[in-house]
N, C-alpha and C positions, 0 to 999 in steps of 0.2 A: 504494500500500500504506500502510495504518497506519506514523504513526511516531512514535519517546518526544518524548512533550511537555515539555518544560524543568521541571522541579521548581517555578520560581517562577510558570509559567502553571497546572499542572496546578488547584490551586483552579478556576479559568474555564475552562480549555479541556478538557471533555470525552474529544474526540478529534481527531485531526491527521493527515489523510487527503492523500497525493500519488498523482493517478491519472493513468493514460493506458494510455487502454483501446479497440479496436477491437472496435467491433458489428456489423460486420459489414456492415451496411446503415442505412438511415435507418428511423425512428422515434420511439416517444414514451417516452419515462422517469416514471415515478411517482416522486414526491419526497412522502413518507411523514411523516407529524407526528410528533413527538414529545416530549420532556420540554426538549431544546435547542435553541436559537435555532442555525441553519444559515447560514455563511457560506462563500462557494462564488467561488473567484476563477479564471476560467478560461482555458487559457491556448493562445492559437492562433486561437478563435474564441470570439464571446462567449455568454454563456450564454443561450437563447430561454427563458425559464420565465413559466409565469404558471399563476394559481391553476385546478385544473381545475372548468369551468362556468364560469368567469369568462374570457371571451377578453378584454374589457378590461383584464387587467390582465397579460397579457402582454406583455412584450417583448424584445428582446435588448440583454443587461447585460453587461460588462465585471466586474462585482462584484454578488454578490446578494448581500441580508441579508435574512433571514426570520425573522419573530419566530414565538413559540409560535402553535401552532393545531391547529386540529383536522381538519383538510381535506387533502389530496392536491392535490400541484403535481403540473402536468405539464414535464416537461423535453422541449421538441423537439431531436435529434439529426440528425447526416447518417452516422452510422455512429463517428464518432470523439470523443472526447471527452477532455481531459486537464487538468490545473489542480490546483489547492488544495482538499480543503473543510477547513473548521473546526465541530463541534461547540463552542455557548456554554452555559456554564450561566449562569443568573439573575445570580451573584454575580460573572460575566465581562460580561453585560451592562453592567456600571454600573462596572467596572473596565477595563474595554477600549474600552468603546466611550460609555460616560460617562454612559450614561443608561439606568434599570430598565428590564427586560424588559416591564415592560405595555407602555410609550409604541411598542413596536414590535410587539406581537400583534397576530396577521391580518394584517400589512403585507409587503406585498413590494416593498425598495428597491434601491436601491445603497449601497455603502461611505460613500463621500463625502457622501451625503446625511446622515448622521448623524454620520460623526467627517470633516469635511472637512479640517484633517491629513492624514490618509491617502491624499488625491486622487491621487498619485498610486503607490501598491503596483502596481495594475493594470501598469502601463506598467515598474514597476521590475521585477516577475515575468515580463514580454513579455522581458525583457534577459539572463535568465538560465538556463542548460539545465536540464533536467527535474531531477537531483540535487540543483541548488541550489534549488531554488522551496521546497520544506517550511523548510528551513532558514534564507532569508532572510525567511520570514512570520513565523517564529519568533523571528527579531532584531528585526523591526519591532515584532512586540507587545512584547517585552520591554522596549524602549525608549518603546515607550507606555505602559507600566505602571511603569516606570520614573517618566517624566515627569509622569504625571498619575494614575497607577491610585492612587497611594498620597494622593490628596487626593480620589480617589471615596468618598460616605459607602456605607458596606458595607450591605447590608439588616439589619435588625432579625435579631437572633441568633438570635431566637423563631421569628422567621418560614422563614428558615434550616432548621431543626432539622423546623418542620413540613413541610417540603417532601422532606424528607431521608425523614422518616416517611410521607407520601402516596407520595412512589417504590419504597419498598420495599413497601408496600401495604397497610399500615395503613388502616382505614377514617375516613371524615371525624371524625367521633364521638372515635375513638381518638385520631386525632395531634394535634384540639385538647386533649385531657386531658394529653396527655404534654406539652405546654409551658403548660398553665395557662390555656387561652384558654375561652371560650365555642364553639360551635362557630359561632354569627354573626359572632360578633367576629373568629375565624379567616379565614373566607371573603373578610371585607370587608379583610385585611390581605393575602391571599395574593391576589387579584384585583389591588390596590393595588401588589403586586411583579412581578409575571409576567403580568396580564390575565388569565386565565383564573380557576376556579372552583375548590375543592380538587377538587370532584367531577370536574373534566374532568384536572386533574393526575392525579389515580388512575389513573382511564381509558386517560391514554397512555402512564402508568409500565407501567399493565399492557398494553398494546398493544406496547410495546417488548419486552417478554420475550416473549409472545408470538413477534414476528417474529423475534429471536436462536432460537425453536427448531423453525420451521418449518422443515420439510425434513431435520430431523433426528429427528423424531420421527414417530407419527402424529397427526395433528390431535386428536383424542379425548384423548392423553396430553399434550399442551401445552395443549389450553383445561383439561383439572384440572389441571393445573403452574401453569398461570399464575392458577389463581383464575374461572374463568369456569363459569355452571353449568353447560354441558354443550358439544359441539362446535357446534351452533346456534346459542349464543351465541355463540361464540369468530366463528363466518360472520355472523352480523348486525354485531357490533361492525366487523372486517375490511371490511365492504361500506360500515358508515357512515364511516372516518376513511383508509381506502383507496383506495377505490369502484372494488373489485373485489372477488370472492371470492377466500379465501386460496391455493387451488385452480388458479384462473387467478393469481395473480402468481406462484408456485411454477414454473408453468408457462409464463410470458412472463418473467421476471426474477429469478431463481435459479437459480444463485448469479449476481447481478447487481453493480450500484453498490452495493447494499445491504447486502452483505456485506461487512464490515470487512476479511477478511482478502482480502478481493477487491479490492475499491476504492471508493469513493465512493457516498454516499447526495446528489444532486445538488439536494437538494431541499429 
């Protein structure tokens, strides 16, 4: 289940998910893109993930890190699943984990490969029963942000501010006026912080609303809720950054990991 994030993480840490959840049976999990870099510590058994279409880049991890992207992980399961995830924003990237979110777009690693400090969480969360796990990830980052977050340089205020404006859904055009950029000049800054493009930030800002109201609404009154011209779009978008229609994942994994007050987006 979701739990409160420390006041001094909340900047960086999105969301702070403790699950352990039986599925029943074995399977495969869609691991969904979107506006936060997804860190995923899992705990029993290590985590099989790799990007879907890409079996190369599968394997089983002790600690995944995934940067921004635009593509659907697949999680292999055996029915049970239980661990950490962590939601990163941008300005948790470079405070947490020391280094901006481009340098980890598209990438799928481990922990230790990027804050190697940390080498061993994995092993210290194997140590501890399911109650304490959110809790003691929560002292660890605070001691790393502690020890090194306050000498991370912060992104550009600007850039900040446009990102802030792209997720809420201001169009590219708009959120460079509102902090005074060009809209070139924008791009090649926001690329520069997170890897992607403003136009792909939009995109998953509005992808995200989107999936928070599937299944509560109907599809026709979420693709105009969320900005999309018609439910067609709302099904092409879903097939491209999903690769599934919204239809079938409603129907294979909802309410699933995906759902917050469920448990874990593993992806």
């Amino acid at each position: 289940m979701g739990r409160p994030v420390h006041p001094a993480l909340a900047p960086y840490v999105a969301s702070l998910t403790a699950y352990d959840v039986d599925l029943g049976a074995p399977g495969v999990h869609r691991g969904l893109p979107g506006t936060t870099l997804t860190l995923v510590l899992p705990a029993g058994e290590p985590l099989d993930v790799g990007w879907a279409g890409r079996p190369e880049t599968r394997a089983r991890r002790w600690s995944t890190l995934s940067g921004l992207h635009a593509h659907p992980a697949q999680i292999h399961h055996d029915g049970h699943q239980a661990g950490v995830q962590l939601a990163l924003t941008t300005a948790g990237a470079r405070a947490l984990l020391g280094v901006p979110a481009a340098a980890l777009a598209g990438t799928l690693v481990e922990l230790e490969d990027v804050v190697p400090a940390l080498w061993d969480l994995p092993e210290r969360l194997a140590g501890v029963g399911p109650e304490q796990r959110a809790a003691l990830v929560q002292q660890v980052l605070l001691a790393r942000l502690g020890r090194s977050g306050r000498a991370a340089r912060p992104p550009r205020a600007e850039v900040g501010r446009a990102l802030a404006a792209l997720t809420r859904g201001l169009r590219v055009e708009e959120a460079a006026a509102e902090v005074g950029y060009s809209r070139r000049h924008l791009a090649t800054l926001v690329r520069a912080e997170c890897g992607l493009t403003p136009r792909d930030v939009r995109r998953l800002a509005r992808f995200e609303r989107a999936r928070a109201g599937l299944g509560r609404a109907p599809l026709a009154e979420v693709a105009h809720r969320c900005g999309y011209a018609d439910q067609a779009h709302l099904t092409r978008e879903w097939g491209a950054l999903a690769g599934c229609a919204p239809t079938t994942w409603l129907r294979e994994e909802f309410p699933f990991l995906q759902d917050p007050e469920v448990g874990a987006d593993a992806g």
